[in-house]
Backbone bond lengths (Angstrom), bond angles and torsions (degrees), N, CA, C in turn:
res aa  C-N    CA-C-N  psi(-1)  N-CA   C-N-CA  omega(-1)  CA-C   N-CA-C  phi
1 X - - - 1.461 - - 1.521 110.24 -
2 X 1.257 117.94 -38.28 1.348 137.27 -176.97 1.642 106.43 -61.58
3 X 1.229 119.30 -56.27 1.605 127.23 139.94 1.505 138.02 2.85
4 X 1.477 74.66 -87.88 1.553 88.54 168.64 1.506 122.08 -69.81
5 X 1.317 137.24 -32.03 1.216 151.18 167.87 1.538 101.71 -32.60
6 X 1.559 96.68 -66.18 1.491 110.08 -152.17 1.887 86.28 -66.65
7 X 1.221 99.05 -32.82 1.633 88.20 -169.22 1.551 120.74 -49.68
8 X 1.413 97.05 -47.27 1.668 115.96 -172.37 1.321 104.73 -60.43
9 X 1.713 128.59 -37.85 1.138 130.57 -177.20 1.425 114.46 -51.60
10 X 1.794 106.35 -52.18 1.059 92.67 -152.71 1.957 98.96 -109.75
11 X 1.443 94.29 29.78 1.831 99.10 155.16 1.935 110.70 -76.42
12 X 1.796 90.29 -21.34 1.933 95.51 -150.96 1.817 93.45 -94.36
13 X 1.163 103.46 -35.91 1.271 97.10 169.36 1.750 141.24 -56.93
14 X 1.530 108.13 132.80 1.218 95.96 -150.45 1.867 96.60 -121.15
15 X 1.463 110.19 125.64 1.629 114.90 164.96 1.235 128.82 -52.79
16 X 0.807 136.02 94.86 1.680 133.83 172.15 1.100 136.05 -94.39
17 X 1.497 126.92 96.43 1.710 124.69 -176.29 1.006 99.82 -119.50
18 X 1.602 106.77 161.58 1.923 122.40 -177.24 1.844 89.86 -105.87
19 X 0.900 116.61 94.32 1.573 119.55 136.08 1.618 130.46 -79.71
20 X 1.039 104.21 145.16 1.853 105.65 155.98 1.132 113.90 -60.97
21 X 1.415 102.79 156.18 1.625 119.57 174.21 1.240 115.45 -66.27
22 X 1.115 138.56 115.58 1.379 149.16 -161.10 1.536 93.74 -63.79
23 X 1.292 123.86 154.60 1.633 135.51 -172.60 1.640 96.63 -67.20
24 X 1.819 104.65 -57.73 1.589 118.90 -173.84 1.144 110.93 -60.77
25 X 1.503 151.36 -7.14 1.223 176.15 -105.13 2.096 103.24 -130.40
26 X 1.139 101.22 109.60 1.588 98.58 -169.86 1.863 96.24 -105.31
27 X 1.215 122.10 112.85 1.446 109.10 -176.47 1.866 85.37 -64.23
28 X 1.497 105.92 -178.11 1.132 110.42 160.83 1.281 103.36 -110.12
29 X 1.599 98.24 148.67 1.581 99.37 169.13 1.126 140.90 -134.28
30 X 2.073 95.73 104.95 1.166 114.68 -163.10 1.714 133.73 -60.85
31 X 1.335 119.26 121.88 1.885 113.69 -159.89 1.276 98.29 -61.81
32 X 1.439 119.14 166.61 1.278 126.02 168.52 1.346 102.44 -68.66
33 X 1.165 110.84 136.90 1.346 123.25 155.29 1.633 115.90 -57.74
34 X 1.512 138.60 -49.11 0.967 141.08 -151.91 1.409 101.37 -157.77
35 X 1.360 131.62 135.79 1.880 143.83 117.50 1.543 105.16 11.37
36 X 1.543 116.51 -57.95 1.592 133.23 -165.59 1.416 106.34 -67.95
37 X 1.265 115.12 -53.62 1.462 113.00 -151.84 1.467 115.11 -73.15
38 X 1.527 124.72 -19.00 1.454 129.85 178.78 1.701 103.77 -81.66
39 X 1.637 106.90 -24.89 1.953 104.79 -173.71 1.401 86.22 -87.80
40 X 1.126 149.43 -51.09 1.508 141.19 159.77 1.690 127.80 -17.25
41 X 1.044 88.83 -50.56 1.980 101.36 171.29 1.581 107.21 -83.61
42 X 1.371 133.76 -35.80 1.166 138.39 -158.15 1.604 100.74 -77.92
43 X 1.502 101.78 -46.82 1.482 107.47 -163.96 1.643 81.53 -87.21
44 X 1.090 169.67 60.26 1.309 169.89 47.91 1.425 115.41 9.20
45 X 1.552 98.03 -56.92 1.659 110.54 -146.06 1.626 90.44 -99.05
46 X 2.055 105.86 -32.49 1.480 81.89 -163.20 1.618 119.37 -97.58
47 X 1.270 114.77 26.60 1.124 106.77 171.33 2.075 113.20 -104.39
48 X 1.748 99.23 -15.66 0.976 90.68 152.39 1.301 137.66 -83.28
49 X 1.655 135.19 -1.15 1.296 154.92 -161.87 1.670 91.44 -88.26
50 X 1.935 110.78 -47.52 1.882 101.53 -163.89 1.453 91.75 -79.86
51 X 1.730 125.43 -12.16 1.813 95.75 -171.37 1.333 115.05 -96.12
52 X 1.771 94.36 -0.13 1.839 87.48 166.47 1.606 118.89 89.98
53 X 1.719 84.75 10.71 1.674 111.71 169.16 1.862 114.56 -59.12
54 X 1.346 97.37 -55.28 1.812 100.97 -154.71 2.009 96.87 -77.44
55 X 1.414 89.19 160.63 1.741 87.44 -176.08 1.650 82.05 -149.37
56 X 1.692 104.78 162.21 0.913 114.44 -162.42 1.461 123.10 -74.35
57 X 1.261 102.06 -2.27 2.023 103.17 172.93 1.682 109.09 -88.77
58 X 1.489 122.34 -16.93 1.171 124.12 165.13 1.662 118.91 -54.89
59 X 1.373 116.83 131.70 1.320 122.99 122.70 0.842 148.13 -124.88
60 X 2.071 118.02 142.14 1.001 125.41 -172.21 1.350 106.05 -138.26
61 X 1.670 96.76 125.52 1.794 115.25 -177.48 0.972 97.46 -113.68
62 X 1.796 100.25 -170.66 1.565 125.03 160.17 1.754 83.99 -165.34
63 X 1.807 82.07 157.76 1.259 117.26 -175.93 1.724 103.03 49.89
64 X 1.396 127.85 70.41 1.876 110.87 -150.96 2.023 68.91 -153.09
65 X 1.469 105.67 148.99 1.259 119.20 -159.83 1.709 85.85 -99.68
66 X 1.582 116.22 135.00 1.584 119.66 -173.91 2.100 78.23 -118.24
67 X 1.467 102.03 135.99 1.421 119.21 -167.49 1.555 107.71 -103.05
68 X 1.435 135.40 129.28 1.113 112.13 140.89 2.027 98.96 -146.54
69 X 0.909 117.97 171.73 1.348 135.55 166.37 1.680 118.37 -98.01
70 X 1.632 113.01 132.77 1.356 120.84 -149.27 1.699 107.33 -143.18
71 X 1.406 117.89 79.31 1.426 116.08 171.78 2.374 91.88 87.29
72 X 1.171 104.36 27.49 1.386 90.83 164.10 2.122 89.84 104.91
73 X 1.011 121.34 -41.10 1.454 139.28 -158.95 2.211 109.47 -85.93
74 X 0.971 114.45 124.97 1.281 129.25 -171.15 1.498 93.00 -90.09
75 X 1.406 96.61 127.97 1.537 123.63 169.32 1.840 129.68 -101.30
76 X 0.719 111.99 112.74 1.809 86.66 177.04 1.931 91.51 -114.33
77 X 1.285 128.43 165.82 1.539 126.02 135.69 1.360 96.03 -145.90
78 X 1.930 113.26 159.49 1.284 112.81 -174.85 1.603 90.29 -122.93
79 X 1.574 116.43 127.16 1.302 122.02 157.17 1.352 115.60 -50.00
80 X 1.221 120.54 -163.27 1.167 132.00 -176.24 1.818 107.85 -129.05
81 X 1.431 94.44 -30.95 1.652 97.22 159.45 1.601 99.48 -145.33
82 X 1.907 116.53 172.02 1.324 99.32 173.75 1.292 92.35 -175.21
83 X 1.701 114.55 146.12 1.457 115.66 -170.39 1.531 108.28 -152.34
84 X 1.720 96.24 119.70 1.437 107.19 -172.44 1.462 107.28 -108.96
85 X 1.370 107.05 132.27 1.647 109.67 168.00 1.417 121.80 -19.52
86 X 1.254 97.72 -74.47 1.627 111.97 -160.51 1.647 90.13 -163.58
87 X 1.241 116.54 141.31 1.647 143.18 112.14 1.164 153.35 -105.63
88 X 1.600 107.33 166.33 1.832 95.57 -150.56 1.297 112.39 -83.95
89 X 1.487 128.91 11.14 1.283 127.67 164.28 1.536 98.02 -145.17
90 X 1.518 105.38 152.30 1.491 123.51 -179.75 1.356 107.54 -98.44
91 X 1.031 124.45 140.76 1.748 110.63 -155.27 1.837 98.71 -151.56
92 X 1.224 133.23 97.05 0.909 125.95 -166.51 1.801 148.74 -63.49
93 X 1.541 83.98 -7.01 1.487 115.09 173.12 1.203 106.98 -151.51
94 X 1.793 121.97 81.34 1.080 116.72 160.37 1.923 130.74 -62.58
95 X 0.923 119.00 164.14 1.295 107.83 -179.39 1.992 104.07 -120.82
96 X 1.556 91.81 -21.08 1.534 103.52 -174.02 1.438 125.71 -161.38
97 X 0.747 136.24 156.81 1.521 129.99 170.17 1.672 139.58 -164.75
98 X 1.835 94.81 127.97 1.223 113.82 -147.40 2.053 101.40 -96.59
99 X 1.917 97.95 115.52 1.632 90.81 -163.14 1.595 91.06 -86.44
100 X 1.695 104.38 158.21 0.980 124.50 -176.44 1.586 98.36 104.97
101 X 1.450 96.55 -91.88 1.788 96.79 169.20 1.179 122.30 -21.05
102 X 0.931 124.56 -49.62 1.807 130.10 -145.67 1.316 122.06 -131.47
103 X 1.498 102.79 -20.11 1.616 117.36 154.09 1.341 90.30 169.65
104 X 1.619 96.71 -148.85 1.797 123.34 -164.70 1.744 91.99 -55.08
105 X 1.537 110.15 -175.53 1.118 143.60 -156.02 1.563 83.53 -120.40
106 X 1.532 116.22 127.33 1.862 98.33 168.75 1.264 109.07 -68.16
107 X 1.481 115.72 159.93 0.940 136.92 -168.15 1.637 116.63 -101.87
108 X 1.772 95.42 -5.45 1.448 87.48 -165.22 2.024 83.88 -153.15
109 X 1.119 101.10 155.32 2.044 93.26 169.05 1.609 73.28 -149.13
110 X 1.398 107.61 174.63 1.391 121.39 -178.15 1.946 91.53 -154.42
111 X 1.418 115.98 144.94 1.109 115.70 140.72 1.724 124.35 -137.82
112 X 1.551 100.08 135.22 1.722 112.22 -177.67 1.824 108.14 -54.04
113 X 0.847 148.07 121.50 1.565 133.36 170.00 1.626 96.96 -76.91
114 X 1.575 103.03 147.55 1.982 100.42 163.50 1.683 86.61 -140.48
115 X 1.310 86.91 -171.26 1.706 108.61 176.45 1.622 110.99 -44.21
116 X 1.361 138.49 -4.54 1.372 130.92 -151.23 1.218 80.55 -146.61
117 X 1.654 93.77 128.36 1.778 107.42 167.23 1.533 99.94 -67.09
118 X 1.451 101.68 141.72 1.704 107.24 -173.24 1.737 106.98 -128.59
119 X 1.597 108.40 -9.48 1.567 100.55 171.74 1.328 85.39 97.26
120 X 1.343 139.37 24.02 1.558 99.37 141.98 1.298 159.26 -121.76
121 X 1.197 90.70 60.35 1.659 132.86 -168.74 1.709 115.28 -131.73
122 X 1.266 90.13 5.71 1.916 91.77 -156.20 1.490 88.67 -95.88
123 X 1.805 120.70 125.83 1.241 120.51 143.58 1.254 126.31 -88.54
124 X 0.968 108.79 28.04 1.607 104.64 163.28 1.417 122.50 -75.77
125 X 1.513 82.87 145.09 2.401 109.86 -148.85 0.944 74.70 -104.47
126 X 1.565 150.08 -84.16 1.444 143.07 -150.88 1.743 126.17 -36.98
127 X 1.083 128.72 149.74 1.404 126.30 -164.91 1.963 109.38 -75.94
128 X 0.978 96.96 100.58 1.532 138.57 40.28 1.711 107.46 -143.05
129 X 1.155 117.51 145.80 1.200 117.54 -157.38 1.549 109.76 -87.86
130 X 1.130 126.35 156.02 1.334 148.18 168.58 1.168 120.41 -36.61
131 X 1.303 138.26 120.54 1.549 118.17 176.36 1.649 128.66 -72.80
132 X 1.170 97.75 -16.62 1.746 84.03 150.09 1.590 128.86 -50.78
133 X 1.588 106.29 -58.40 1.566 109.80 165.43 0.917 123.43 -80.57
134 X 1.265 130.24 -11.48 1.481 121.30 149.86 1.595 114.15 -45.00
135 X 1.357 118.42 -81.34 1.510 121.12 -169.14 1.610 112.02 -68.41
136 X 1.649 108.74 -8.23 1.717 104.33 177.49 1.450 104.44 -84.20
137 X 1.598 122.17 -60.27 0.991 133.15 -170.98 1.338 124.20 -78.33
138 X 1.074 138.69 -55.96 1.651 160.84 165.67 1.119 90.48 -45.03
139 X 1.789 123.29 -111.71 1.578 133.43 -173.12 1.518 112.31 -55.11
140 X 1.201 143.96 -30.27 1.225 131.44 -172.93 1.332 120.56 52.23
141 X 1.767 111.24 28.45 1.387 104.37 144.76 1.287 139.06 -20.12
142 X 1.622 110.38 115.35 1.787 98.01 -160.49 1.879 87.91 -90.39
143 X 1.297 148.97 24.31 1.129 143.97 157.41 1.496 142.73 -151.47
144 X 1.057 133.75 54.38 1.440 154.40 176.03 1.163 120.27 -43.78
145 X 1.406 127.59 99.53 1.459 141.87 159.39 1.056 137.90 -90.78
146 X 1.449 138.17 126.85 1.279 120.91 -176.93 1.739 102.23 -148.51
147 X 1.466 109.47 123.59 1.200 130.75 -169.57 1.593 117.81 -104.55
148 X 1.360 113.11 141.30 1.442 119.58 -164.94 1.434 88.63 -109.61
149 X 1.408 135.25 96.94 1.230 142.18 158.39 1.611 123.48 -21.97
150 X 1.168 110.38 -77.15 1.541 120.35 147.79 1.262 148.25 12.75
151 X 1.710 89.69 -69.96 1.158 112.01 -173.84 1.459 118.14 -115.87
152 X 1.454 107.99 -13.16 0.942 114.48 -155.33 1.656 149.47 67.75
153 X 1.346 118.56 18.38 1.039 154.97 -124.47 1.696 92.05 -117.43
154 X 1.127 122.65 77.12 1.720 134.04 164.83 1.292 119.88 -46.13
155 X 1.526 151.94 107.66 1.361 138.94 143.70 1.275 139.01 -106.30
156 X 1.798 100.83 101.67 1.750 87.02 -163.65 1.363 106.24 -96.54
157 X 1.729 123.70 148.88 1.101 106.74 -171.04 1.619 94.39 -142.49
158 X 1.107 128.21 120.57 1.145 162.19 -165.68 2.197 117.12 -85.47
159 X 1.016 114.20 104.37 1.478 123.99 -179.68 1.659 103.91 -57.85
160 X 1.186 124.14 88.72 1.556 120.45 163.02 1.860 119.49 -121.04
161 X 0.982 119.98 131.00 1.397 126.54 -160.88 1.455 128.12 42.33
162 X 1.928 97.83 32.19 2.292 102.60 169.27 1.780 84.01 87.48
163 X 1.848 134.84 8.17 0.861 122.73 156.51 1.244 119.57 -106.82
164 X 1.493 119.43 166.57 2.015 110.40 155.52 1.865 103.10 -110.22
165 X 1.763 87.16 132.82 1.046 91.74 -163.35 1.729 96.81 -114.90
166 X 1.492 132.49 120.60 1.159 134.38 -157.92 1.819 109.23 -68.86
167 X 1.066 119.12 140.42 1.666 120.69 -156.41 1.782 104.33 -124.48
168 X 1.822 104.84 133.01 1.698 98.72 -175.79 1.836 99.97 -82.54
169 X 0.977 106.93 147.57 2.012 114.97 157.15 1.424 104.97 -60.38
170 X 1.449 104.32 142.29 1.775 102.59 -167.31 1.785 74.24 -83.10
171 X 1.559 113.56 -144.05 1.445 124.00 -122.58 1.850 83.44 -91.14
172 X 0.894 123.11 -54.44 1.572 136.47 -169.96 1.899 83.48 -60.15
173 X 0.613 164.58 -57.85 1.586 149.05 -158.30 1.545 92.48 115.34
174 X 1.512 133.05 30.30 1.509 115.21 -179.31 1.347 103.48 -107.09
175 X 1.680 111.42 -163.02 1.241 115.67 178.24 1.692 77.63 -157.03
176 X 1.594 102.02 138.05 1.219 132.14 178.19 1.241 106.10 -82.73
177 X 1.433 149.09 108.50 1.575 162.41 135.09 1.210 114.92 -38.18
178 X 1.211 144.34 100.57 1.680 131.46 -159.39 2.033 88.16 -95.02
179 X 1.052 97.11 -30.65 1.403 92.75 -147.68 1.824 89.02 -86.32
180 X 1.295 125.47 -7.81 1.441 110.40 176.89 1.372 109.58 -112.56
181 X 1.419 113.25 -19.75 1.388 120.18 -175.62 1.487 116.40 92.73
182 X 0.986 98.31 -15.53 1.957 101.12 154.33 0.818 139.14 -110.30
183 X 1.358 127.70 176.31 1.851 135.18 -175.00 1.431 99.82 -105.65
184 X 1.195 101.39 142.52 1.735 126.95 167.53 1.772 107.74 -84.92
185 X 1.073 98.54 150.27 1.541 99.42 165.48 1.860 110.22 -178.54
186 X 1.347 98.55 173.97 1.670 94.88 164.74 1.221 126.45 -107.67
187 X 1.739 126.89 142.72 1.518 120.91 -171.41 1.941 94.31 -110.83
188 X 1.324 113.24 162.44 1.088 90.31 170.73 1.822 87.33 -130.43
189 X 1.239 106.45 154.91 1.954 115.45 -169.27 1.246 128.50 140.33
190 X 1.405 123.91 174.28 1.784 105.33 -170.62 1.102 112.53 -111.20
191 X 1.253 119.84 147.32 1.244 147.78 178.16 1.550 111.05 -129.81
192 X 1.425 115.14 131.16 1.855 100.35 -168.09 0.914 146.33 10.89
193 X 1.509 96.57 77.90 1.728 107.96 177.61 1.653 108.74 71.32
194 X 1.142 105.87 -26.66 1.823 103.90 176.02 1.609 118.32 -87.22
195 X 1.290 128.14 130.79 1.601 101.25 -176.28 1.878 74.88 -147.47
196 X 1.401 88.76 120.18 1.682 118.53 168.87 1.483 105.55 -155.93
197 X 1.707 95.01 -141.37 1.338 99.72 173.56 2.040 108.48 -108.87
198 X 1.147 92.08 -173.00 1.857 96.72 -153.80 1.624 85.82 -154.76
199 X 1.369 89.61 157.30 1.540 105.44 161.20 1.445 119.48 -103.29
200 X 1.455 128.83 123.18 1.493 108.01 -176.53 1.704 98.50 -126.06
201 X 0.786 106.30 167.99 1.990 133.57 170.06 1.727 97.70 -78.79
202 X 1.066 119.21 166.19 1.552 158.84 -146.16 1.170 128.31 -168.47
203 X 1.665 139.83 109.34 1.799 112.28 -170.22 1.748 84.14 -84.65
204 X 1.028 86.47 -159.05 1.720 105.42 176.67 1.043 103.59 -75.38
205 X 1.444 140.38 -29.15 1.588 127.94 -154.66 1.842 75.07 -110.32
206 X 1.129 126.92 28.85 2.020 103.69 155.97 1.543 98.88 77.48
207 X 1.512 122.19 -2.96 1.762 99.45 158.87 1.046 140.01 -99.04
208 X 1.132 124.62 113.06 1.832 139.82 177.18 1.842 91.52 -17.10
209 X 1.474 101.21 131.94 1.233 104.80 165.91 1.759 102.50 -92.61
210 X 1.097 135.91 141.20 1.197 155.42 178.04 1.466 127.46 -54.05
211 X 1.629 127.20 127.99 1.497 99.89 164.14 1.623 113.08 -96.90
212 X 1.198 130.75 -175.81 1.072 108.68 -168.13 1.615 110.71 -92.35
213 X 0.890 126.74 -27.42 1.959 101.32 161.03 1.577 100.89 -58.73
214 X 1.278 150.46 -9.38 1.476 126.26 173.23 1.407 90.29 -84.78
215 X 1.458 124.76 -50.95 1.692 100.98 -174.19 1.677 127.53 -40.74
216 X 1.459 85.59 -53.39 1.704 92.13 -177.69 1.101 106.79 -58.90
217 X 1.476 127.19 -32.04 1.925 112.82 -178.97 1.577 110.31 -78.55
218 X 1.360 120.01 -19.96 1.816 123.42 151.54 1.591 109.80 -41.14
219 X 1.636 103.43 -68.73 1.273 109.33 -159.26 1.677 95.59 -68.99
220 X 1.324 161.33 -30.89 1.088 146.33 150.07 1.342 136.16 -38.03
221 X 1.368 97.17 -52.40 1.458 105.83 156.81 1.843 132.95 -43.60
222 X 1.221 81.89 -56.90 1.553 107.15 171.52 1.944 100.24 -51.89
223 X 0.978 110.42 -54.89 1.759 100.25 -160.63 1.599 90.34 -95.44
224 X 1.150 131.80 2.67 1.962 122.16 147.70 1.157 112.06 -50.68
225 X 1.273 104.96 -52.15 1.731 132.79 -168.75 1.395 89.81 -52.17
226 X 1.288 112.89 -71.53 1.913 128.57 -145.97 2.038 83.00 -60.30
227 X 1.402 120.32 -60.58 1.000 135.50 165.93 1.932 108.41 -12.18
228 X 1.273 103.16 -96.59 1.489 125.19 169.36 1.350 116.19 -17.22
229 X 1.092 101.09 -45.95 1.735 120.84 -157.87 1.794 90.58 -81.61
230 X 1.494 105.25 -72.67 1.501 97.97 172.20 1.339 134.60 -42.80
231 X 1.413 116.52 -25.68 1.716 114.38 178.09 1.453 94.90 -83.82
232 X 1.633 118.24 -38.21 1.787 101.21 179.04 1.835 125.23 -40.79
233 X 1.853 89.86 -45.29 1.409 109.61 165.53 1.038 114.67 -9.05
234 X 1.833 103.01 -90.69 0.890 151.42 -130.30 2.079 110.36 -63.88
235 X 1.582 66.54 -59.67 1.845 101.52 165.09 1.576 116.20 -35.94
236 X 1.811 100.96 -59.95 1.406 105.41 -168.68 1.778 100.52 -74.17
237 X 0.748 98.62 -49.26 1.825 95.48 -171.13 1.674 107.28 -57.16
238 X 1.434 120.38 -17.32 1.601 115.25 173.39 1.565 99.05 -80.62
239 X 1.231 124.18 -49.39 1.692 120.61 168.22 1.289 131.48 -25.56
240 X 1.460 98.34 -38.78 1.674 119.18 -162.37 1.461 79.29 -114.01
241 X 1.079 153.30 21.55 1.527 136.46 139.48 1.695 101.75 86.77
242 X 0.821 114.00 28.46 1.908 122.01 177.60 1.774 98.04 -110.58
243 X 1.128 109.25 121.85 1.399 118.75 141.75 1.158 110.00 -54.66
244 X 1.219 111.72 135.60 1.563 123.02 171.66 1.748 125.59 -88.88
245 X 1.524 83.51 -19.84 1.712 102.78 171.08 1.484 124.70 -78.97
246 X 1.462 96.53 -20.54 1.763 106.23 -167.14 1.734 103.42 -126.42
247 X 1.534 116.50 43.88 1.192 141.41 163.57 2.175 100.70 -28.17
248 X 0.932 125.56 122.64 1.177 103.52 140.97 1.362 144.90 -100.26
249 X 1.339 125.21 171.07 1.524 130.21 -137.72 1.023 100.98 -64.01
250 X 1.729 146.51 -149.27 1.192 166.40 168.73 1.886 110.56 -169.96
């Protein structure tokens, strides 16, 4: 009995090393599913790019092959978005990236759902495994999201005891990020030609970080204002019999 035990154990047990991507190594390359899913990742990155979030030891992809090796056997899967602390070299055209090796472990994978089952729900351990157990078991992503465009339909799911354990939005519909310092949530509105729902950022104090046509319609706004304010000026000091041109000094 003792035998067999050990046997079963060590069928379930699984090897794990971080190698590089072998040169001969063909990622596959999976089509977009959708128009949506690349303005989905984009508007991700670029509203953190205008607040002055990302720094140069970060990376953050999409659709980008996350590497590890499994019982002797080479793995790649590509999120759909993905955000690593820091690595130990900045590399300007990655093609892939192997955690541990090459830096942190991401901290975050995301996948878009579309019309086509895409596996990300699949625990399947067998080669090649599921990307659920891929990023639960293998990488140990401590945060896994996966969003139903559509519907709008948020799932954050959180790494607690080698599990993901599915997480509510406190009262605002967010989800608190400890490790970036912002909240997740859903917006619903258009953004290029697409107008659904979106994923946006949050600082801590509850303000929408910006994309940049919303900045520039801030910063317009803003100098109407500055505008407005000066003709009010302008106004009162002609009332009260002051040139406004011939101010004197102080």
């Amino acid at each position: 009995m003792a035998t067999q035990l050990s046997e079963a154990k060590s069928q379930t047990e699984l090897v794990i090393s971080w190698e590089a991507l072998p040169k001969d190594f063909k990622l596959e390359d999976e089509p977009v599913e959708n128009t949506g899913q690349p303005l989905l990742a984009g508007a991700l990155r670029e509203s953190l790019e205008i607040s002055g979030f990302i720094q140069p030891q970060m990376l953050i992809a999409s659709n980008f092959g996350l590497c590890a090796t499994i019982n002797g056997q080479f793995i790649a899967k590509a999120p759909d978005w993905v955000y690593v602390p820091s690595v130990n070299e900045v590399v300007g055209n990655r093609k892939s990236y192997t955690p541990n090796l090459e830096g942190d472990i991401p901290a975050i994978a995301m996948e878009f759902l579309s019309d086509t089952e895409g596996g990300e729900y699949s625990v399947k351990r067998s080669y090649p495994p599921g990307k659920w157990f891929f990023y639960e078991q293998i990488l140990q992503i401590p945060i896994y999201i996966i969003f139903e465009p559509d519907g709008g339909l948020l799932e954050y799911y959180q790494l607690e005891n080698k599990r993901y354990e599915l997480k509510l939005p406190d009262e605002n519909g967010h989800h608190w990020i400890d490790v970036m310092g912002l909240f997740l949530g859903t917006w619903q509105g258009t953004k290029e030609a697409r107008t659904g729902y979106w994923l946006r950022w949050w600082d801590q104090a509850g303000n929408l970080l910006p994309w940049a046509m919303e900045q520039i319609e801030q910063e317009r706004q803003r100098a109407e204002q500055e505008r407005q304010q000066k003709e009010r000026l302008i106004a009162y000091l002609q009332s009260q019999g002051i040139d406004p041109n011939n101010l004197p000094g102080f």
